[in-house]
N, C-alpha and C positions, 0 to 999 in steps of 0.2 A: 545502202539506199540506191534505188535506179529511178530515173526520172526525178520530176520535179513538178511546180506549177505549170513550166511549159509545155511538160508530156500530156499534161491534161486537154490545155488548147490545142495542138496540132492534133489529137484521137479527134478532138471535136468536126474540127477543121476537114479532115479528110474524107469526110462526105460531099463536100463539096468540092476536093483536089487539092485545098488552100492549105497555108501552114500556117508561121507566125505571121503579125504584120506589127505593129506598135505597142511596144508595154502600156498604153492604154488602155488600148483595144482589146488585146489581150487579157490585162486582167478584167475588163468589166463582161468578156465572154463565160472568166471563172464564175464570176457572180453571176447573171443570168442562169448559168449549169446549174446554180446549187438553188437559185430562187425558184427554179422550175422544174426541180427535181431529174433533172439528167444526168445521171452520175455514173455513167458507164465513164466517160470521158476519165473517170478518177482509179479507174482500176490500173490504169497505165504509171501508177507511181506506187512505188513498192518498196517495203520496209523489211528490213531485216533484225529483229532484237535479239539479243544474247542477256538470259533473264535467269534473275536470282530470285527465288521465292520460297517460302514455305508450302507444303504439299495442299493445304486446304485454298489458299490462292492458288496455287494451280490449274486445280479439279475446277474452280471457277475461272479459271481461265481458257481453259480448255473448251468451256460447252459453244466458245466461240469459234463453232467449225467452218470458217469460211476461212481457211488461212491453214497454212502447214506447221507442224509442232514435231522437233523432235527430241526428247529429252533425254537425261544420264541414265544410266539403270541400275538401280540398284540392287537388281541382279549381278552382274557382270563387274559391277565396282562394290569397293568400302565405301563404308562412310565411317571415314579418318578421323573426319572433325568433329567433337563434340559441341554442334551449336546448332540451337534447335532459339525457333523466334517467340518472344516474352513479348504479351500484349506491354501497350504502353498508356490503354486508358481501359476503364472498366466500364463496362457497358450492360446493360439489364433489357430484359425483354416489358413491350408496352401489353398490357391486358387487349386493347382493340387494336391489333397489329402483329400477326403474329411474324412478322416477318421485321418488323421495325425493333434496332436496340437504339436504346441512348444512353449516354457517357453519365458517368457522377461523378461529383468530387470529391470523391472519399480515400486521399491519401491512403487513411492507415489499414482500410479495406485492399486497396491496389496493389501495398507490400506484403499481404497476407495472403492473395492471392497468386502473385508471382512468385512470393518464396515456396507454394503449394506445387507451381508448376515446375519450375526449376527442380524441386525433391522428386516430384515422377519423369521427368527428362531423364534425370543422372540416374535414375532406377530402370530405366526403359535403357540406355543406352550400355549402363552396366551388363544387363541381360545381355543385350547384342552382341559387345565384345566377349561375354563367358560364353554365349553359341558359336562364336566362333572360332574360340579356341579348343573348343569342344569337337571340330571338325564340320558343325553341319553347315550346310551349304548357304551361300549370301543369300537367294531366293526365299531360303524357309527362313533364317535367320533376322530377313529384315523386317517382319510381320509385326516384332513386337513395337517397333517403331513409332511414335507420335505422330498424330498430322502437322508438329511444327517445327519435322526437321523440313534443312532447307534443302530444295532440288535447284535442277539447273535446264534450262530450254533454249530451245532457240526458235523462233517466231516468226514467220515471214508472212506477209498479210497486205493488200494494197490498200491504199489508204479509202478508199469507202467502207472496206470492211474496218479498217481502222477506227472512220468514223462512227461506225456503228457501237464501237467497243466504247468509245468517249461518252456515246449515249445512255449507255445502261451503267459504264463503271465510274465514270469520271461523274457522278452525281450521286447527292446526299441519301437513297435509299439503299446502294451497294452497299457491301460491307466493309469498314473504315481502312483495313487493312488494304483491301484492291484498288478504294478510293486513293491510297498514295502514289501506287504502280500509272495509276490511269493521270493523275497531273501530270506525273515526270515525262508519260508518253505525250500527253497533248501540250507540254512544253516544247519536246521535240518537234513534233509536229509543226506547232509556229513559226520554229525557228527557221526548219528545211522547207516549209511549202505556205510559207505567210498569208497570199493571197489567198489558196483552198484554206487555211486556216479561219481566213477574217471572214471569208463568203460562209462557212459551214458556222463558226459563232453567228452569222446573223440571221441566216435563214436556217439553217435544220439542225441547231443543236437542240436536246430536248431534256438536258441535263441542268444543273445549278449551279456549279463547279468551276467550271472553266470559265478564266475573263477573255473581252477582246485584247 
């Protein structure tokens, strides 16, 4: 991480020459920024993540281009590890929504569906390692691959673009799987930049998700 809630006040401040002046004053400047939409001020705080994810989170993580990404390749590396990500609730698509799923509780549906995935996993990764020993190369070799082996990123993003990511992921129409990534972030968030946190929960978040 670079900066903080103060990097935000003194960008502010520098149109006029000024820097900090009282943790007061300072934070109720955060809040003004975020109530009146000035958010340059928040580019000047910047996150760096080291990110574990399955490939279909990813591609959705990705279309968030206001921020650098640079990931493993599985070209140039194996993949060692047999472990590929098993939903952990079932979810069904709505007839007026075609973009909306929601969860059942259907146990014995949930086990018959993951044992289905698990059997094309070890079938998909079996391939992999017989292409491999077969000689052909990682690049053609990793095709036959799943979208839920896991990849690896790294993320750097200042936090307006950040906040942007809490807007669309960290809320109940994402898909449940990125809605987890997006808590953990805007947990972080809280924790390193309280004040932009508590200004952006009041005035511009547009999500469901997240508490003050």
């Amino acid at each position: 991480m670079m900066g903080d809630d103060y990097a935000a006040v003194k960008a502010a401040r520098v149109s006029f020459g000024q820097g900090l002046k009282t943790p007061e004053r300072d934070k109720a400047l955060v809040m003004y920024l975020m109530e009146h939409g000035h958010e340059t001020p928040f580019e000047h705080i910047v996150f760096t993540f080291h990110v574990k994810a399955p490939l279909f989170v990813a591609r959705q993580w990705f279309r968030h281009r206001i921020g650098s990404f640079n990931e493993i390749s599985q070209r140039y590396t194996e993949i060692k590890e047999e472990e590929f990500y098993i939903p952990l609730n079932v979810r069904i698509n709505v007839p007026e929504d075609r973009q909306k799923a929601v969860a059942v509780e259907d146990k014995e549906l949930l086990e018959r569906i993951q044992k289905m995935m698990v059997k094309s996993f070890e079938e998909s990764y079996s391939t992999y390692k017989e292409l491999l020993s077969l000689g052909v190369a990682r690049e053609l070799a990793r095709i036959v691959l799943p979208l839920s082996t896991y990849t690896q990123f790294y993320w750097t993003v200042n936090a307006r673009s950040l906040m942007n990511f809490l807007n669309l992921r960290a809320d109940s129409h994402a898909q449940w799987e990125i809605q987890q990534y997006g808590l953990v972030i805007g947990k972080i968030f809280k924790e390193k930049c309280p004040w932009t946190y508590e200004a952006f929960i009041k005035y511009a978040y547009r999500g469901d998700l997240l508490e003050a």
